[in-house]
TIPALO-220290 format. One record per residue (C-alpha): residue in three letters; residue number from 1; y, x, z. Coordinates in pm, 1 decimal. Each point is the difference from the previous one (the first is absolute). Example, Ala and Ser with C-alpha at 12.3 -4.5 7.8 and 13.67 -1.06 7.14 Angstrom:
BEGIN
{node ALA,1,{-450.0,1230.0,780.0}}
{node SER,2,{344.0,137.0,-66.0}}
end
This chain:
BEGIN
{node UNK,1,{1859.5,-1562.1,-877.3}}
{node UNK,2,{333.7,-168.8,-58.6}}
{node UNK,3,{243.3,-33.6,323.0}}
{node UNK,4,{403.5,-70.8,92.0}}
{node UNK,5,{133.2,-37.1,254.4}}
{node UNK,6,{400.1,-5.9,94.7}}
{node UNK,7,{252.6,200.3,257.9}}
{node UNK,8,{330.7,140.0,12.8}}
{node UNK,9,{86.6,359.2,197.0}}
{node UNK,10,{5.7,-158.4,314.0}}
{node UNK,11,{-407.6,-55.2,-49.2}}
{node UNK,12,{3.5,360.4,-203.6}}
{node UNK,13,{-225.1,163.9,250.6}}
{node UNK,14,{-260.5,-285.9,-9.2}}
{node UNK,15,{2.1,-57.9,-366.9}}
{node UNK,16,{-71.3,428.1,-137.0}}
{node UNK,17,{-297.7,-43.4,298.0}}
{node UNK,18,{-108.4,-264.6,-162.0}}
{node UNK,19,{16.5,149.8,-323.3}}
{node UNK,20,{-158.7,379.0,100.2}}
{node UNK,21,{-255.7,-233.6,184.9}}
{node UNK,22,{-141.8,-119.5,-299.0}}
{node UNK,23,{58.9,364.8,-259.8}}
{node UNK,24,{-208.3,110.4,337.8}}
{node UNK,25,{-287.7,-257.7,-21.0}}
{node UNK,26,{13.9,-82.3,-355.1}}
{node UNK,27,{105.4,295.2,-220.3}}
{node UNK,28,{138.6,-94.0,-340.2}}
{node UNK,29,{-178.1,-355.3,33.0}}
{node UNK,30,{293.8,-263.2,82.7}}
{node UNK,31,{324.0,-36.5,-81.1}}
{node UNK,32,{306.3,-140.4,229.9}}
{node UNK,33,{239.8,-214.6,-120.2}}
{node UNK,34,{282.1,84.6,210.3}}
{node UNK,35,{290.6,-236.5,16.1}}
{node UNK,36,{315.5,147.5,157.8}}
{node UNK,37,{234.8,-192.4,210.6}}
{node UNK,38,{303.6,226.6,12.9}}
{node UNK,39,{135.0,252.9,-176.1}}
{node UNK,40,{-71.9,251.7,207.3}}
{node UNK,41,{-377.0,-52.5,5.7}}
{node UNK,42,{-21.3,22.9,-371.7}}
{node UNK,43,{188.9,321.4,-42.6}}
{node UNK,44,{-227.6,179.1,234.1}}
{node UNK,45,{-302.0,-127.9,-143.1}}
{node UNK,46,{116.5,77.5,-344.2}}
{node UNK,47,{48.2,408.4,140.1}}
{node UNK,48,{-360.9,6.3,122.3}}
{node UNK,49,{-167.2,-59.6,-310.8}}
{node UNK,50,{-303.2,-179.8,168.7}}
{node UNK,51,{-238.7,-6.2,-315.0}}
{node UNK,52,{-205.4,-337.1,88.5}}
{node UNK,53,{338.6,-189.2,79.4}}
{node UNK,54,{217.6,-255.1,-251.7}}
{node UNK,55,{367.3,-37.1,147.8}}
{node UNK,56,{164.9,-350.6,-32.7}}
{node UNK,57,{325.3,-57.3,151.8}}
{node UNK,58,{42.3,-359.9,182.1}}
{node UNK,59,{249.1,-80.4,-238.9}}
{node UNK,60,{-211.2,-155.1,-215.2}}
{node UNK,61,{-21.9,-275.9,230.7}}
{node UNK,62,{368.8,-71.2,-34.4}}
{node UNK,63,{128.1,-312.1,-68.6}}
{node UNK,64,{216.9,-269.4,63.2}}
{node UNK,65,{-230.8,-159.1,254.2}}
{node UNK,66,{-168.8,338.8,149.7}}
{node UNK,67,{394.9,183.3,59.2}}
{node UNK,68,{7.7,-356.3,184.5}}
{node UNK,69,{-263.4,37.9,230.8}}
{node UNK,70,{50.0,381.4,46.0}}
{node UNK,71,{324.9,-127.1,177.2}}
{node UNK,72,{-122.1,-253.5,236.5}}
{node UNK,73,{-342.8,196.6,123.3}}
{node UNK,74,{-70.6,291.2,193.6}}
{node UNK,75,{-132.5,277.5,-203.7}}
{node UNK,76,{-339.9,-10.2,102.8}}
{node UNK,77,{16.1,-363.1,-150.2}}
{node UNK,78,{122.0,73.0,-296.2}}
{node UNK,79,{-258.9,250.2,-52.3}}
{node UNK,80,{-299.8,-274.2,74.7}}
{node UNK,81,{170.9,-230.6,-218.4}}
{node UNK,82,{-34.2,247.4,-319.4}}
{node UNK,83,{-353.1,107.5,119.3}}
{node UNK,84,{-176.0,-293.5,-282.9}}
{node UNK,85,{287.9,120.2,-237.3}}
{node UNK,86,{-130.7,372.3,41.5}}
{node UNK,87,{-367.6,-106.4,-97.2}}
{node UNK,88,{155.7,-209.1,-283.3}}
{node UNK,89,{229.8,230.8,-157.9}}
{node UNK,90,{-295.4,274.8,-28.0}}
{node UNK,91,{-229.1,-250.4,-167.6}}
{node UNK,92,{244.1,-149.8,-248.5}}
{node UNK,93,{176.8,411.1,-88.5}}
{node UNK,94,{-321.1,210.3,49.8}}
{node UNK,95,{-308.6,-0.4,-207.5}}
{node UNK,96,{-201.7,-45.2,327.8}}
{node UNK,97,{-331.5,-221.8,46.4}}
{node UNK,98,{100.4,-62.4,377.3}}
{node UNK,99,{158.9,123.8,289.8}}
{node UNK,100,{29.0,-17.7,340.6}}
{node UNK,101,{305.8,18.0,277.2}}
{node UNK,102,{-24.4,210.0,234.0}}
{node UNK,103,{249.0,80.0,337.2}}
{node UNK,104,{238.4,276.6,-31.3}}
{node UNK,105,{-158.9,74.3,379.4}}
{node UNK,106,{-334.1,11.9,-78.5}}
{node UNK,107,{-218.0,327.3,29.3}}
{node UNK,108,{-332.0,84.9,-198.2}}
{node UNK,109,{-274.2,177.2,158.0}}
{node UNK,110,{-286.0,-66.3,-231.4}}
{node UNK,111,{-9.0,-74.2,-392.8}}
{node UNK,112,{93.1,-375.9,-55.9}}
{node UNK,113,{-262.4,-17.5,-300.4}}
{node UNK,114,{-231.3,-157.4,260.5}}
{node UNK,115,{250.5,-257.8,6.6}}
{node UNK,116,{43.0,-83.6,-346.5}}
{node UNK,117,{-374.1,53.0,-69.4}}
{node UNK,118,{-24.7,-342.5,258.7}}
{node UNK,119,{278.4,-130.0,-251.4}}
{node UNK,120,{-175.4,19.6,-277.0}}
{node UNK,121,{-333.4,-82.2,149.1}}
{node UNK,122,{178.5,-372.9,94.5}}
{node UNK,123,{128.7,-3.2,-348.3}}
{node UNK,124,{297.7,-124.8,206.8}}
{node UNK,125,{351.3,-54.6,-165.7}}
{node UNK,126,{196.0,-0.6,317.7}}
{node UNK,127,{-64.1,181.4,317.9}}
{node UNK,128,{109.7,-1.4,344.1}}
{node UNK,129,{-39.0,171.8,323.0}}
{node UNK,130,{-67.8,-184.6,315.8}}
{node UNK,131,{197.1,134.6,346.8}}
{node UNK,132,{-289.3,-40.0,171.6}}
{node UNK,133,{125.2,-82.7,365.2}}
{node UNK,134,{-235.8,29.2,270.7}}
{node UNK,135,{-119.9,-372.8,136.7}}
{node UNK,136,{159.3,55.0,325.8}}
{node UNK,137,{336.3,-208.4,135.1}}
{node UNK,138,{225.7,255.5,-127.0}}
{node UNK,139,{-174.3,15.7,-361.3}}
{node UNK,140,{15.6,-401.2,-52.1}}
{node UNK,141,{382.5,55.6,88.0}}
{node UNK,142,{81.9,263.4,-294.4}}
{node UNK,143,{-222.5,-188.8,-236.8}}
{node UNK,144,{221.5,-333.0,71.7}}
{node UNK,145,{310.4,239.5,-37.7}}
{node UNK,146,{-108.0,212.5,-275.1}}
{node UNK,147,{-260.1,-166.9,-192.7}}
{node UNK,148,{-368.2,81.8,-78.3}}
{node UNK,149,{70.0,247.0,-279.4}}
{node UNK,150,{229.4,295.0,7.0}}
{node UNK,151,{260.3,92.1,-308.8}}
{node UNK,152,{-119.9,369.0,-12.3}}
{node UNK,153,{-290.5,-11.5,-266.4}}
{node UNK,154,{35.6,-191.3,-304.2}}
{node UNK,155,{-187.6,8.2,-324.7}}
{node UNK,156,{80.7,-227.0,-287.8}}
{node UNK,157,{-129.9,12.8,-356.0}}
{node UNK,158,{136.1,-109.1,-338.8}}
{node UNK,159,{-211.3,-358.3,11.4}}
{node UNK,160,{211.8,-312.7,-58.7}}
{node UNK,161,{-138.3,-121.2,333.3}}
{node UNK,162,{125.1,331.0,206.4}}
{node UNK,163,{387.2,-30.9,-196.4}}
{node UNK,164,{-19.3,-351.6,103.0}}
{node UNK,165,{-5.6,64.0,368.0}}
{node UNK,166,{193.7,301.5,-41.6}}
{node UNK,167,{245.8,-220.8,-136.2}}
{node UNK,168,{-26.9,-246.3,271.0}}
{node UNK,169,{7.9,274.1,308.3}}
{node UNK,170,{361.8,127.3,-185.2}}
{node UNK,171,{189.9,-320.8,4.8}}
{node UNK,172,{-62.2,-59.0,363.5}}
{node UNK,173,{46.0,353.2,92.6}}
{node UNK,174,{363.4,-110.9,-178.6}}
{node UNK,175,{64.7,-382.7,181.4}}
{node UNK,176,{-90.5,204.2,326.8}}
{node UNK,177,{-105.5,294.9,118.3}}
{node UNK,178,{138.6,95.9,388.5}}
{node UNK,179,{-138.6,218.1,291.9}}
{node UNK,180,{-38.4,-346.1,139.2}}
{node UNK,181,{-345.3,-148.7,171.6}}
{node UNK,182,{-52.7,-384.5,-122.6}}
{node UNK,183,{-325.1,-205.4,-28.5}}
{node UNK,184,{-39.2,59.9,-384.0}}
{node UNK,185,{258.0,326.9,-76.8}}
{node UNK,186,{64.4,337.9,140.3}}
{node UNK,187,{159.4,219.3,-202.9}}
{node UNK,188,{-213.9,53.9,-375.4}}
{node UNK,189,{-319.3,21.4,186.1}}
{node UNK,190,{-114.8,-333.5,123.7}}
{node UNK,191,{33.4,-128.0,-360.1}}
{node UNK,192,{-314.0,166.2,-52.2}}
{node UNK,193,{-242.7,-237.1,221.3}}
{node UNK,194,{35.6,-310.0,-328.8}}
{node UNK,195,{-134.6,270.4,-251.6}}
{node UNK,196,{-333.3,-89.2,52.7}}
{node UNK,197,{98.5,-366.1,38.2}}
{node UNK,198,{192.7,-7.7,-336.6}}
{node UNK,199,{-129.5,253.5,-262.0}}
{node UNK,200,{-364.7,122.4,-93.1}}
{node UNK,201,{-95.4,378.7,-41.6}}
{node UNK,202,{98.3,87.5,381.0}}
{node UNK,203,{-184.0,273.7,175.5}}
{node UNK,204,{38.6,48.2,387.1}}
{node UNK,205,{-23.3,390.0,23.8}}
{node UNK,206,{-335.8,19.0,200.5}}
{node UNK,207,{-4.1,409.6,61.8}}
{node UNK,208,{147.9,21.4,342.6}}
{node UNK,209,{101.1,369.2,-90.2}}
{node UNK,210,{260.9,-143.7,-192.6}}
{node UNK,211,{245.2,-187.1,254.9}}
{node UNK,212,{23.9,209.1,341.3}}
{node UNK,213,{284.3,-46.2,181.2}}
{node UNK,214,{160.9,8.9,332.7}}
{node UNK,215,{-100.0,-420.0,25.9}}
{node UNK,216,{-350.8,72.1,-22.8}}
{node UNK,217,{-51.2,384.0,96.3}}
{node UNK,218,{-142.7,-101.0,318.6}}
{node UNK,219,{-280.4,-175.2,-130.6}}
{node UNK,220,{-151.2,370.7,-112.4}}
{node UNK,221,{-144.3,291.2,121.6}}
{node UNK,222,{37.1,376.8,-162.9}}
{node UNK,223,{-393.5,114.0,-51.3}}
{node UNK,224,{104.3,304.6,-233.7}}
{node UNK,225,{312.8,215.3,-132.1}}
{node UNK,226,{-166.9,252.0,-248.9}}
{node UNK,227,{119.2,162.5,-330.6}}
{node UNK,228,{238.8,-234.8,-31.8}}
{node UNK,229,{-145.2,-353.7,14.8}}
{node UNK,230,{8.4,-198.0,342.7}}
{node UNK,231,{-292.2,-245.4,107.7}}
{node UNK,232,{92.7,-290.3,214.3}}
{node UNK,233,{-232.2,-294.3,134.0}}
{node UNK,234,{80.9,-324.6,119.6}}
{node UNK,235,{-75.4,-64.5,340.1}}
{node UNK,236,{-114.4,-348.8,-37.4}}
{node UNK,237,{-263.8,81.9,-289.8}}
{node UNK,238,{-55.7,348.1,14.4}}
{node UNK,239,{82.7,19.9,-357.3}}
{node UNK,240,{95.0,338.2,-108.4}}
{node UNK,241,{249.9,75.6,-265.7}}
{node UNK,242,{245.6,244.9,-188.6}}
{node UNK,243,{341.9,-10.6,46.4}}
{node UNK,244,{206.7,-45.7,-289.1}}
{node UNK,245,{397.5,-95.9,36.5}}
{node UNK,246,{128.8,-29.7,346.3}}
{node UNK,247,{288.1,-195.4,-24.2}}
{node UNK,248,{237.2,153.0,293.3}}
{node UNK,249,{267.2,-281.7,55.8}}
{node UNK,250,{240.8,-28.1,296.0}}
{node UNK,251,{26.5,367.5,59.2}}
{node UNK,252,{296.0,44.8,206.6}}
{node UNK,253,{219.6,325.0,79.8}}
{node UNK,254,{138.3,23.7,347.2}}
{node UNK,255,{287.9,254.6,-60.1}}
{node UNK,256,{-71.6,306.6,-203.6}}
{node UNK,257,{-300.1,124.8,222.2}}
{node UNK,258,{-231.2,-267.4,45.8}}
{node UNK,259,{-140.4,-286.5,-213.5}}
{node UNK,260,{-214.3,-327.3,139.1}}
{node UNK,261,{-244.3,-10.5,-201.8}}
{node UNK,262,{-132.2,-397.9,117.7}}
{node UNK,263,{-334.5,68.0,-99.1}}
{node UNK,264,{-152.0,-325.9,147.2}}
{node UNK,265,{-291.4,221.6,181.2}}
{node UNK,266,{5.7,202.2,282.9}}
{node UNK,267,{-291.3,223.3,-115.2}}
{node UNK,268,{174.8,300.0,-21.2}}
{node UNK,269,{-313.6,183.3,-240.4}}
{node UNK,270,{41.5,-237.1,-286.6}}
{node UNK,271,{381.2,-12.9,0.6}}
{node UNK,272,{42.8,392.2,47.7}}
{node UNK,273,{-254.2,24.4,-306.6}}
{node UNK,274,{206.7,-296.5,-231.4}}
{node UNK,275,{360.1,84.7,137.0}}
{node UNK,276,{8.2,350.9,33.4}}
{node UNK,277,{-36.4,95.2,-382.4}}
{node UNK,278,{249.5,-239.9,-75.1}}
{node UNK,279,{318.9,83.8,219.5}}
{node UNK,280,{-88.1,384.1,-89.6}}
{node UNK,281,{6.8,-173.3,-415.9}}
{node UNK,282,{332.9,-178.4,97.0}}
{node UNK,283,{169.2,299.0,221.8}}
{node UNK,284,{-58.6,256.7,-260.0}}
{node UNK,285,{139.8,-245.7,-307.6}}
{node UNK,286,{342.8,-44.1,239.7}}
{node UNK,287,{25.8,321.5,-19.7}}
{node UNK,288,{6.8,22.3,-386.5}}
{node UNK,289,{230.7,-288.3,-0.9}}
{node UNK,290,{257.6,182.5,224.7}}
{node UNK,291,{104.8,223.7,-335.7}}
{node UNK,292,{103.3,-339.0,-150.1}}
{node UNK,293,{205.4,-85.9,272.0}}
{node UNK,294,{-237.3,-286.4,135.1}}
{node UNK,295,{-49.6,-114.7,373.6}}
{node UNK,296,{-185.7,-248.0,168.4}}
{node UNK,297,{167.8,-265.3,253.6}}
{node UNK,298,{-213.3,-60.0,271.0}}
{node UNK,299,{118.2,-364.2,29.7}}
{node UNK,300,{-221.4,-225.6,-280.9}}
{node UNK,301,{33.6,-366.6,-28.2}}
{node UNK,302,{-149.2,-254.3,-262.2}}
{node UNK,303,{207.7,-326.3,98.2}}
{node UNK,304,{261.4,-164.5,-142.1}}
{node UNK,305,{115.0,-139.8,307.8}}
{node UNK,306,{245.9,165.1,183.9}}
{node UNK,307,{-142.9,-56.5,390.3}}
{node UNK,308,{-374.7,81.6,-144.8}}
{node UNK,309,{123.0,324.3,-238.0}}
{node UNK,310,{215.6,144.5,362.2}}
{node UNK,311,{-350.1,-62.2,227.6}}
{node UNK,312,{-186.3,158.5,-305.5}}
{node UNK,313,{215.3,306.0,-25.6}}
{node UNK,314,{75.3,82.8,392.3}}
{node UNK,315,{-281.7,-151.2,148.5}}
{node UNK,316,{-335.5,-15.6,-138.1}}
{node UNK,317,{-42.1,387.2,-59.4}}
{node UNK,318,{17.8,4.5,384.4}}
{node UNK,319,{-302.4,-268.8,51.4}}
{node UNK,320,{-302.9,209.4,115.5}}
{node UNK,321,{-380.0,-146.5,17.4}}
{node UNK,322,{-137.7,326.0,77.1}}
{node UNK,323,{140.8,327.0,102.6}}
{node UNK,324,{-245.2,167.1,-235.2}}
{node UNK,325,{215.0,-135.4,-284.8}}
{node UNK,326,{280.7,231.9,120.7}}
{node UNK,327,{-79.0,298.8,-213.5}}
{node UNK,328,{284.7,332.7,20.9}}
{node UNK,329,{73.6,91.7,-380.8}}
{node UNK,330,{96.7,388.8,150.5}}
{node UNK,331,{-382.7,15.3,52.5}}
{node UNK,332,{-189.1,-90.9,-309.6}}
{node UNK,333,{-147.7,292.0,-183.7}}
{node UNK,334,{304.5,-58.1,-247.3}}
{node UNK,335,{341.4,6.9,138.1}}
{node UNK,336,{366.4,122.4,-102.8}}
{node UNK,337,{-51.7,283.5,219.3}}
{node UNK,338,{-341.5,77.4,-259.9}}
end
């Protein structure tokens, strides 16, 4: 199993989780592509010696035109404008049949070969991963915002028709590619929606294991926690399932003490059971970090606008749906008190 993904030091934390995720679920079967977007990142990296990992530094992607567009967008931006380029540059360097993009702040809790068995089942060139908003009012509003398919798992092979829309997703990921909501665009990710519309080969991930997220947590219920795997079922169906990435976006630290987690659920089971594991993951990997001089700002932003980056940094970690996502770091079984 063939993965990159892409991060600098600020998403450190997030991306060795990610990594020790999968050495936990998947042993010596995978390899991560990991492309580093700072310095600082690599260097780390580099010490740790992580044995399923290939480094790449972001430079790669330099360029008269990229140095360009480094300057006029947010980081975050920039970073979703090289995502195609990432997938690209491992299938045109690496001897590798396929392989699929993955968020720096996902989190594996099963073995993704049930994934890729589905993959290869579809005899699918192309793969993506539906957000799978609940049909409510406030579901129909993020899919008209967002999209219907989420830039977080990605699979593309070497077949002419899967370069071809590779190709196609990178040059408008490079005319435009903003934390902006329009009609047609928002950010890489609504680019997505034509695949099926303009290339062959494309496989809509069907395991709903692979694509739980704070947008659609609420649509589940926790039936089992047990060696290791978790069970959910949707509510609607009753359909029962394995749990296999989490992808835990818009976490948000309120000072030093306390993060809002913005689960999208208010049962407190099922988000004690997901969440839990993870800050421990993420508290005890700051602490490594601290020996290499790195901290974490509490204030995150993904906008190149000025007005929409100051509301993300000072204001959104402060917007609470449930008190339950208030979780106090001091008490998880890991801590920098041990």
């Amino acid at each position: 199993m063939t993965f990159c993904t892409l991060f600098d030091s600020y998403y450190l934390d997030k991306g060795i989780a990610l990594y020790r995720s999968l050495e936990r679920v998947a042993g010596d079967q995978f390899k991560l592509y990991i492309f580093c977007f700072d310095e600082k990142s690599y260097e780390v990296l580099m010490t740790m010696q992580l044995s399923q990992a290939i480094l790449i530094k972001s430079s790669v992607f330099d360029n008269e035109k990229m140095l360009a567009l480094k300057k006029e967008r947010s980081k975050a931006e920039y970073c979703w404008t090289c995502t195609p380029q990432t997938i690209e540059y491992v299938l045109d360097h690496y001897d590798e049949e396929n392989v699929t993009y993955i968020d720096a702040d996902l989190y594996f809790f099963s073995n993704p070969k049930t994934l890729f068995d589905e993959i290869k089942d579809a005899n699918a060139n192309i793969v993506i991963t539906e957000h799978r908003f609940a049909n409510n009012f406030s579901g129909r509003r993020m899919l008209k915002r967002s999209g219907k398919y989420c830039v977080e798992f990605n699979y593309f092979d070497q077949s002419d028709n899967a370069r071809e829309c590779l190709e196609w997703w990178k040059e408008k990921c490079i005319d435009w590619c903003y934390h902006i909501y329009e009609p047609e665009r928002m950010g890489d990710q609504k680019y997505l929606e034509m695949f099926p519309k303009l290339f062959k080969g494309v496989h809509e991930l069907q395991h709903v294991g692979g694509g739980v997220a704070p947008w659609n947590l609420g649509q589940y219920t926790l039936l089992s926690a047990m060696n290791d795997t978790i069970v959910l079922s949707n509510k609607k169906q009753n359909i029962k399932f394995n749990l296999i990435f989490y992808h835990f976006q818009n976490i948000r630290y309120i000072g030093t003490g306390y993060v809002n987690i913005y689960s999208g659920t208010k049962d407190r089971c099922i988000k004690n059971t997901i969440y839990i594991p993870y800050l421990e993951t993420i508290e005890e990997i700051r602490s490594e970090l601290r020996k290499y001089g790195i901290t974490f700002d509490v204030k995150k932003s993904y906008s190149s606008n000025k007005v929409l980056a100051f509301l993300q940094k000072n204001v959104l970690r402060y917007k609470i749906k449930s008190l339950t996502d208030i979780y106090n770091l001091k008490k998880l079984s890991y801590s920098d008190n041990g």
